[in-house]
C-alpha positions as CSV (number, residue, x, y, z in Angstrom):
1,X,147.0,52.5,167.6
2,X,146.2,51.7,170.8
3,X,147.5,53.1,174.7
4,X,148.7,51.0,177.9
5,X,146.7,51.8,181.0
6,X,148.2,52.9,184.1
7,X,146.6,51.7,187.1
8,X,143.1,53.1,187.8
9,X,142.3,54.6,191.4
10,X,138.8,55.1,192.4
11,X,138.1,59.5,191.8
12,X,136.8,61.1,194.9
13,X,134.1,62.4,193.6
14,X,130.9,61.6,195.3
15,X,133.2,60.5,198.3
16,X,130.9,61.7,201.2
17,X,128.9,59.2,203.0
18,X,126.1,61.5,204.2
19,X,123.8,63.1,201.8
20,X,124.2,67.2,202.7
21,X,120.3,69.0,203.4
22,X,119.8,70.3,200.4
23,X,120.6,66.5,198.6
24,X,117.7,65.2,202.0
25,X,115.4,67.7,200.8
26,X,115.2,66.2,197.1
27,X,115.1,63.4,198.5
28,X,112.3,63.2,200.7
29,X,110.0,65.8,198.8
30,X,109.5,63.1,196.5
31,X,106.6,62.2,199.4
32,X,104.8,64.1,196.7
33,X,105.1,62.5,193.0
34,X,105.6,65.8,191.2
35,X,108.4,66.5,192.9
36,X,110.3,63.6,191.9
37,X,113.9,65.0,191.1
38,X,115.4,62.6,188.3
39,X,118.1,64.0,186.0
40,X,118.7,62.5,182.5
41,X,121.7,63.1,179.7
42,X,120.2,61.7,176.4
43,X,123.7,61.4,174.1
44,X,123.7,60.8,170.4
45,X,126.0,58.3,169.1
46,X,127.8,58.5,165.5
47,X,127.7,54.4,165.8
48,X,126.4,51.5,168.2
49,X,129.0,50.5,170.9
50,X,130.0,47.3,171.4
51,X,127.8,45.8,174.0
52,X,130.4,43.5,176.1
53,X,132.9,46.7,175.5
54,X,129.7,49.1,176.4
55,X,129.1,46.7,179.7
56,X,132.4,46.7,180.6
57,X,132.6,50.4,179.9
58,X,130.1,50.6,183.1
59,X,131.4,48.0,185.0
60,X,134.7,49.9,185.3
61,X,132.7,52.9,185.6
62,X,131.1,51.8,188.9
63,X,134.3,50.3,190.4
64,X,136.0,54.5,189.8
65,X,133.3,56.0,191.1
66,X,132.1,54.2,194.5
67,X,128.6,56.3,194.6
68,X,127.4,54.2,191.7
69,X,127.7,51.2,194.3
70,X,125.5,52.7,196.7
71,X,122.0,52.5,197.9
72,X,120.4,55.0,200.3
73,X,119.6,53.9,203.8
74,X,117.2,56.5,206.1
75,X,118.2,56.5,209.4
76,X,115.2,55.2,211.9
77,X,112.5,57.0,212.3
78,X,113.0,58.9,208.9
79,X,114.9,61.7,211.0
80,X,118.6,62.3,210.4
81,X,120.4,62.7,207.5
82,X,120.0,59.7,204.4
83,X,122.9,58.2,204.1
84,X,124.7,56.0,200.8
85,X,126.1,52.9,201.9
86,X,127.8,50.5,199.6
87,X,125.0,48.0,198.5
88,X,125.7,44.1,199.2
89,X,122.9,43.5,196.5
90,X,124.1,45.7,193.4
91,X,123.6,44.8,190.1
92,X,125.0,45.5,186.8
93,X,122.7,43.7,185.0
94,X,119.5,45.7,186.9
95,X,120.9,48.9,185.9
96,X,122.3,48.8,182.2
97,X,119.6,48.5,179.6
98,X,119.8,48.0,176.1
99,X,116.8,49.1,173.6
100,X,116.2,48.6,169.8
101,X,113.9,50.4,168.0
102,X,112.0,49.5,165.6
103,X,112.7,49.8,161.9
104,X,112.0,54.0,160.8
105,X,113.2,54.7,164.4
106,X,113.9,58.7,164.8
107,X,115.2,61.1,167.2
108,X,111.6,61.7,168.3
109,X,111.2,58.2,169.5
110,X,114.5,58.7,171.5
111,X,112.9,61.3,173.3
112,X,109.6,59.7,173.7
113,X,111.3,56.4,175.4
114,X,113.5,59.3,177.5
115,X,110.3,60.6,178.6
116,X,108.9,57.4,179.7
117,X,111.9,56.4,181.4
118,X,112.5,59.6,183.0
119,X,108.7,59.9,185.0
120,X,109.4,56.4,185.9
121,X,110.2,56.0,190.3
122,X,113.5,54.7,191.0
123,X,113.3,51.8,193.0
124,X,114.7,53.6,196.3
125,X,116.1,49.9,197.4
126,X,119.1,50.3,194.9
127,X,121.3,52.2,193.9
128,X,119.3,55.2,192.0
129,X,120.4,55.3,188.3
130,X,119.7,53.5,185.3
131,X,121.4,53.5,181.9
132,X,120.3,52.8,178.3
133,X,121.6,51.9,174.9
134,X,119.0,52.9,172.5
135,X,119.8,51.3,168.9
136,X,118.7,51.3,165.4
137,X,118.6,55.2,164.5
138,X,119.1,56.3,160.8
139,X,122.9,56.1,159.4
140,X,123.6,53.3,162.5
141,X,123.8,55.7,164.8
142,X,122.9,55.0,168.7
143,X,121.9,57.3,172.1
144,X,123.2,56.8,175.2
145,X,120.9,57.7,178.5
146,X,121.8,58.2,182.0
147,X,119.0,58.7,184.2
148,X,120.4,59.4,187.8
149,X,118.8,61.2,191.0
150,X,119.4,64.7,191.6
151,X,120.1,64.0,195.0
152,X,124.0,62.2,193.4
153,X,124.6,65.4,191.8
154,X,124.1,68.8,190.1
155,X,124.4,69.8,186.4
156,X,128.3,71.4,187.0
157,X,128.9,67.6,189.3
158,X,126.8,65.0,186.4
159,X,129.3,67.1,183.7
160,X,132.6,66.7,185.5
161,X,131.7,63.2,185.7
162,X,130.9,62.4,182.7
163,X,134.0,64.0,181.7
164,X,136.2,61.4,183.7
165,X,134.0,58.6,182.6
166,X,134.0,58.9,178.9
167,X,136.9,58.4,176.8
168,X,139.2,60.5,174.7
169,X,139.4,57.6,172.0
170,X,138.0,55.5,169.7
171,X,139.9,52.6,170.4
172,X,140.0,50.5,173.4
173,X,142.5,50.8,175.9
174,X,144.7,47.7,176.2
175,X,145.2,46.0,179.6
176,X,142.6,48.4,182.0
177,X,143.1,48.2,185.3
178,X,139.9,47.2,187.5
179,X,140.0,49.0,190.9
180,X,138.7,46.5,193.4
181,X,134.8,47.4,194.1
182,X,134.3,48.5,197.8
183,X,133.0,46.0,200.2
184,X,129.4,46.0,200.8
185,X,127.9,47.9,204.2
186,X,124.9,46.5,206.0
187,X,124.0,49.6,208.0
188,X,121.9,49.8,211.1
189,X,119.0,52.2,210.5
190,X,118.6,52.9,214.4
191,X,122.6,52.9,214.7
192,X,122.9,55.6,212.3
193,X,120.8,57.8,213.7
194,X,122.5,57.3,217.0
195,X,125.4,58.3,215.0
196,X,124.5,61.3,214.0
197,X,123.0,62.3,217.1
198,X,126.7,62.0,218.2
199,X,127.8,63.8,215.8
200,X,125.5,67.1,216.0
201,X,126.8,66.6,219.7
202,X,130.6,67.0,219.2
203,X,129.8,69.7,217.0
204,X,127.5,71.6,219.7
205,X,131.1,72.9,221.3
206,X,132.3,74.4,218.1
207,X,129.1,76.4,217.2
208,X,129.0,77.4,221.5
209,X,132.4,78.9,220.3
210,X,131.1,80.6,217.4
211,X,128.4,81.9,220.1
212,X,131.1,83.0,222.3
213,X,132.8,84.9,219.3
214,X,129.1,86.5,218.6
215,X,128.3,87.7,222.4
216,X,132.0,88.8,222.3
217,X,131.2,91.4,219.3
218,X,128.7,92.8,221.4
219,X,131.6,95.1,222.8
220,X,130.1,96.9,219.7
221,X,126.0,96.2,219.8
222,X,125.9,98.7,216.8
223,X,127.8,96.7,214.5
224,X,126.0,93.1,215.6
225,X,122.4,95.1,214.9
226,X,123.8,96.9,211.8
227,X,124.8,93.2,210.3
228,X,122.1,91.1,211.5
229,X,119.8,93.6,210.5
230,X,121.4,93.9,207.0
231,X,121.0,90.1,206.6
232,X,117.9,89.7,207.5
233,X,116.9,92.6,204.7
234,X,118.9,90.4,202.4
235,X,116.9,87.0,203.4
236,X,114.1,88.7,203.1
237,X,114.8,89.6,199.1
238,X,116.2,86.3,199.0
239,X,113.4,83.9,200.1
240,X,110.7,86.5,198.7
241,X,108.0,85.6,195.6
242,X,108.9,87.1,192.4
243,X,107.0,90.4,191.4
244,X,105.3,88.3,189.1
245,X,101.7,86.7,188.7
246,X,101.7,82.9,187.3
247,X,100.5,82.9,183.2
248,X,96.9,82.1,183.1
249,X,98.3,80.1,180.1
250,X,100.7,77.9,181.9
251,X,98.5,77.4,185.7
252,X,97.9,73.3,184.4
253,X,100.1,70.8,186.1
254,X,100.8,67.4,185.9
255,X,102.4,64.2,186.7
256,X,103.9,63.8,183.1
257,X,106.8,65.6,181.4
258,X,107.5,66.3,177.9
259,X,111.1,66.3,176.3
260,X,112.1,68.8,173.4
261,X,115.7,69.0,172.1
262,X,117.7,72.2,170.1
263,X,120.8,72.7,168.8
264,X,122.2,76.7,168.5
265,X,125.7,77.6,167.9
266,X,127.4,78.0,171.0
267,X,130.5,80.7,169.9
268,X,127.4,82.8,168.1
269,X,125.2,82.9,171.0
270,X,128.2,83.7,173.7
271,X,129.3,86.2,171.0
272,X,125.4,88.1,170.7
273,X,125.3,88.7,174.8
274,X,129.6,89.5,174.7
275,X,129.5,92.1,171.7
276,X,127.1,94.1,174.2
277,X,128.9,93.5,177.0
278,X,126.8,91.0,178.3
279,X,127.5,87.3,179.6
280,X,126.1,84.0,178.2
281,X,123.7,83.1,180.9
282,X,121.9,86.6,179.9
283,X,121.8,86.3,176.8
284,X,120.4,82.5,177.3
285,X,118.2,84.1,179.7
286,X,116.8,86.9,177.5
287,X,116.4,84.3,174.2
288,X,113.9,82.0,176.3
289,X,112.3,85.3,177.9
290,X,111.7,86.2,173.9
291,X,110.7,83.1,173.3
292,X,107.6,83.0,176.1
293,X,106.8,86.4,174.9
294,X,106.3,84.6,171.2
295,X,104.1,81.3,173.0
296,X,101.8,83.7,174.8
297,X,101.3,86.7,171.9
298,X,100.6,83.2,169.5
299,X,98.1,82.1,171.9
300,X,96.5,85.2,172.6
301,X,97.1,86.2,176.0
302,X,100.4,88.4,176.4
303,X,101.5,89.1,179.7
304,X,104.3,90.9,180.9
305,X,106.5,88.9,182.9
306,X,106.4,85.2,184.6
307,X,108.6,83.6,187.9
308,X,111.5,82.3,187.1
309,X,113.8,80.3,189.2
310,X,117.6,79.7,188.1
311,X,120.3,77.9,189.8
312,X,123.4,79.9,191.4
313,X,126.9,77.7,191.7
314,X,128.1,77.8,195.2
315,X,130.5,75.0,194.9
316,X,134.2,75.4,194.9
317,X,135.3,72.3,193.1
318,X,133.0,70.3,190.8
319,X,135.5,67.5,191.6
320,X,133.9,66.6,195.0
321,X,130.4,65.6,193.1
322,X,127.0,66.1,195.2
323,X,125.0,69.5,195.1
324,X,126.2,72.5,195.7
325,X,123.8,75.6,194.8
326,X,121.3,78.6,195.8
327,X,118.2,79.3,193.8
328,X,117.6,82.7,192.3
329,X,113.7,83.8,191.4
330,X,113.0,86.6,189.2
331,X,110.2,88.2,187.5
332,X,111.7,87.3,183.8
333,X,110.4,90.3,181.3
334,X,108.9,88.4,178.6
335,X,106.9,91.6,177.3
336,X,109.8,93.2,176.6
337,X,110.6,93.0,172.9
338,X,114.1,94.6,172.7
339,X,116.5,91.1,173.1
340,X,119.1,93.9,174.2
341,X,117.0,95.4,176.6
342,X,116.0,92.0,178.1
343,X,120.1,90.7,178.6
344,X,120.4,94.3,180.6
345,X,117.3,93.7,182.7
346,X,118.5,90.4,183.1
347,X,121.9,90.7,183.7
348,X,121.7,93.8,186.1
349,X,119.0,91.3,188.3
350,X,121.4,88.4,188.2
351,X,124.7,90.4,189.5
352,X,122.3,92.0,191.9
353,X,121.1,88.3,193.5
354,X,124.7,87.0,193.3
355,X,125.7,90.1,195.7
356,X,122.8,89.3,198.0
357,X,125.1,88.4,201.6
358,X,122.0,86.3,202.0
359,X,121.9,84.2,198.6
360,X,122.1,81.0,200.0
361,X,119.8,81.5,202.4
362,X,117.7,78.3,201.1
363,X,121.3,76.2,202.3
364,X,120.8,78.3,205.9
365,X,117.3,76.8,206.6
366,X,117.8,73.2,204.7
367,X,119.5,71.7,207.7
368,X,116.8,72.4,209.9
369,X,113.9,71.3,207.0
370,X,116.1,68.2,206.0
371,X,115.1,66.7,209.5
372,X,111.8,66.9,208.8
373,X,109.1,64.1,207.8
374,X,108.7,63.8,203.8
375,X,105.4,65.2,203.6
376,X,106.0,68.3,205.4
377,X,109.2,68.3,203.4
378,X,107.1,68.2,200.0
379,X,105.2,70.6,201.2
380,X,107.2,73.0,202.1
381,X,109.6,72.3,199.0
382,X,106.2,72.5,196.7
383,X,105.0,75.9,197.5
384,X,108.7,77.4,196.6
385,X,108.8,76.2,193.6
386,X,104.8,74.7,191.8
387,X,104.5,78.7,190.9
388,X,107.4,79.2,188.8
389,X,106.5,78.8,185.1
390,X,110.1,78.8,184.2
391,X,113.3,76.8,186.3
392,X,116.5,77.2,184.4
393,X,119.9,76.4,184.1
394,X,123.1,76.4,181.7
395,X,126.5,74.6,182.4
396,X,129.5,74.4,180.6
397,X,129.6,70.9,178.9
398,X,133.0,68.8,177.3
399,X,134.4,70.6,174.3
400,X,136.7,68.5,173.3
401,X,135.7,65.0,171.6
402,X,134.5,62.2,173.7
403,X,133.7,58.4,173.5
404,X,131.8,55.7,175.0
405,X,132.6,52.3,173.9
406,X,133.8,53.2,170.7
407,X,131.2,55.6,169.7
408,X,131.4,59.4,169.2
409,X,129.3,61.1,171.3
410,X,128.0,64.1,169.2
411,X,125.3,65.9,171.2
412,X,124.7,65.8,174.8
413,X,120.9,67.1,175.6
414,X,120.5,67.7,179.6
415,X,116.8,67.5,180.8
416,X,116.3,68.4,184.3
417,X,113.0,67.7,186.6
418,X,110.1,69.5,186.7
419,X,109.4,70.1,190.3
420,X,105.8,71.1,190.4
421,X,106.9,74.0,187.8
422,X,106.0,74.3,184.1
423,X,108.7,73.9,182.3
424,X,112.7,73.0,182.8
425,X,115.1,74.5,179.9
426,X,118.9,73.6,180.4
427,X,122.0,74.2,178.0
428,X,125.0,72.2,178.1
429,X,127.9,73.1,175.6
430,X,129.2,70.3,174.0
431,X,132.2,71.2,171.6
432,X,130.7,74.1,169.7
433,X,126.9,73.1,170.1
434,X,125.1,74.5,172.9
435,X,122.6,71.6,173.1
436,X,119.1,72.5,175.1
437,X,117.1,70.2,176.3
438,X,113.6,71.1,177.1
439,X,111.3,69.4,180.0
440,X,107.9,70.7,180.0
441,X,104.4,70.0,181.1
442,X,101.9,69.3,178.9
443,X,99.0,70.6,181.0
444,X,101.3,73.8,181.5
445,X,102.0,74.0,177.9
446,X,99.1,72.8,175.6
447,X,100.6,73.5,172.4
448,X,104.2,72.3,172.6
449,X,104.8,72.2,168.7
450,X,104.3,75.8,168.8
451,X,106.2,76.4,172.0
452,X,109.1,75.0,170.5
453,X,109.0,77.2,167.5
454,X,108.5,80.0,169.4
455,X,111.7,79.2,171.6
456,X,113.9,78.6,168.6
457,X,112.6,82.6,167.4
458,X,113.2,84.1,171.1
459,X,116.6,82.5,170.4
460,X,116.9,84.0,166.7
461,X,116.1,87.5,168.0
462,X,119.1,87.1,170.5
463,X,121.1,85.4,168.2
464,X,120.4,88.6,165.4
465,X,122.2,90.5,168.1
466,X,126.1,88.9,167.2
467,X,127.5,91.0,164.8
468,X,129.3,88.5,163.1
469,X,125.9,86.6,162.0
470,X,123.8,84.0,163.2
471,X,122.8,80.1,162.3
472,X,119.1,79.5,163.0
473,X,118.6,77.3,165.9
474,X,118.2,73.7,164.7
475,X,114.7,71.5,166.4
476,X,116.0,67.9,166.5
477,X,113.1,65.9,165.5
């Protein structure tokens, strides 16, 4: 049986016009190629979509959420803030792709075009995303790719969008209302800087008050030098290298990046870290620490700990779209063999960085770097983050079911970019999967047959740790 619609309204997510510093900074490191900072969702289908439905699917999509519309316009002079502006040029034809595989197609060949697609430059004079229909997998089944700029969104933003975009049945709905699409914007480069020259301008009064308020405190010069001096100590731990030295193993980098997908049981892997009084992102944390402690006693050369870099959620509604987070770096204790011990190390570190009055001190400099020319941008942006050998991330996904076009979406693998680092691990729940998708180097890591094995036991040995038992993570191949 088929549903009515109701008239659509366009969401506000992705409703600002200006990109914020830390979206500029994404943006215009990609001055250096390895920086490039595309973000994919590879979805399997149980069955191929309709194409006209599976067009009109993104067609409607587009028209709900504006941003998909837009383009990105510098402002002259490459200073200023980029801006999106509605493009008069867009094309739905440019960005929705369909692809059919040959006859044997697997999931590895999936992954292999998702690789391909994913290293490839947007074309920065449209609207950056792309989308794919990949057909002709075993049992009729289809994926679905999104490849988008990380500059759009985060992982907690690209989820709660995909969220409003797919559909909660199989059917189609009868009668959908098209919102209009928003009329097209011819911007002046050298007008929009003017703009925003303005703008800092009429803001100039409000931070002279906040100056006022400041000299006003120092009624009480002790307090003002306790704080100030307390943040600074904070920045300091903040912006500071990890206590860690870079793996010998893992010092090659490249322009290329490798995709790797697993499946573990989400309810057992929440259940190992909460039976110890532990969360999920330690637990997470600890099972990819075990399983670089695996790749590097398999290859010979054990070391004790590596940088690590993981994202920290500053945003207060994942509603509004765009980026909103800080950047934690740790030294992660791969040498430690205890999976226990590891979630406690972990965990204490994490609670510890989260507490930090400074933790978004990245988001206190970016306005001042966003300003800046690309190259120094990419430089400056490189040298944070070429020597971490591991970036991470988890986000909770959709749990309930989900459609696109009349197709079940039954795994969701999130691969996020590689900027300078070695590898990229993210999970994303999707109904009682956690599905990881991996993003490595190859120059970083040689043997990545092995390193995936050896990921799927440092998840085993956290996994051992639920009492109720474990399911062995699953290698999608």
């Amino acid at each position: 049986m088929t549903e009515t619609a109701k008239p659509d309204s366009p969401l506000t997510w992705g409703a600002t016009t200006d990109m914020n510093a830390l979206e500029a900074l994404m943006w215009r490191a990609e001055a250096d190629p390895r920086l490039r900072s595309t973000i994919m969702s590879v979805e399997e289908l149980d069955c191929e979509p309709e194409w006209d439905r599976f067009l009109a699917a993104h067609d409607w999509a587009t028209r709900m959420v504006p941003r998909f519309r837009q383009k990105v316009v510098e402002p002259a002079l490459g200073l200023g803030r980029p801006t999106w502006a509605t493009d008069r040029d867009f094309d739905l034809h440019y960005h929705v792709r369909r692809i059919s595989l040959t006859e044997g197609g697997t999931w590895t060949d999936v992954l292999q075009m998702a690789e391909q697609i994913a290293m490839t430059a947007f074309d920065k004079s449209r609207a950056p995303w792309e989308s794919f229909l990949i057909e002709g997998l075993p049992e009729g089944r289809a994926a679905f790719l999104l490849k988008m700029h990380h500059s759009t969104t985060d992982g907690m933003g690209a989820v709660h969008l995909l969220s409003q975009m797919h559909s909660r049945q199989r059917e189609p709905t009868v009668g959908k209302a098209q919102p209009p699409a928003l009329d097209p914007q011819d911007l002046d480069r050298t007008g929009l800087l003017v703009r925003q020259a303005v703008d800092d301008a009429r803001a100039l009064p409000g931070a002279l008050r906040f100056v006022g308020r400041g000299v006003g405190a120092l009624r009480r010069p002790d307090h003002v030098l306790r704080d100030a001096a307390h943040y600074a100590d904070s920045l300091r731990r903040v912006l500071a290298d990890p206590d860690a030295t870079g793996s010998p193993l893992l010092r090659g980098r490249s322009l290329s990046w490798r995709f790797q997908a697993m499946d573990v049981q989400f309810s057992e892997l929440r259940g190992a870290g909460k039976a110890h009084g532990r969360s999920l992102n330690d637990a997470y944390m600890a099972a990819l620490a075990g399983g670089f402690r695996l790749y590097h006693e398999a290859m010979g050369t054990p070391v004790e700990s590596i940088p690590a870099a993981f994202p920290i959620s500053m945003r207060t509604d994942a509603k509004d779209g765009g980026n909103a987070f800080a950047a934690g770096r740790m030294a992660l204790p791969v040498g430690v063999t205890d999976p226990l011990e590891r979630m406690e190390i972990i965990g204490a570190f994490v609670r510890r960085v989260r507490d930090e009055p400074a933790v978004n001190g990245i988001g206190a400099v970016a306005p001042l770097l966003a300003r800046l020319p690309g190259p120094v941008i990419s430089q400056v942006a490189g040298n944070m983050t070429k020597s971490n050998d591991l970036q991470a991330s988890n986000v909770p996904g959709i749990r309930e079911d989900a459609y696109i076009a009349g197709a079940k979406i039954l795994r969701a693998y999130p691969y996020a970019p590689l900027p300078g680092c070695a590898t990229m691990i993210t999970l994303v729940t999707h109904g009682r999967i956690g599905c990881v998708g991996i993003n490595l180097d190859p120059a970083a890591i040689t043997e990545p047959e092995l390193f995936a094995e050896c990921i799927a036991g440092g998840f085993s040995e956290v996994l051992a740790l639920n009492p109720d038992g474990f399911t062995p993570p699953v290698r999608r191949s």
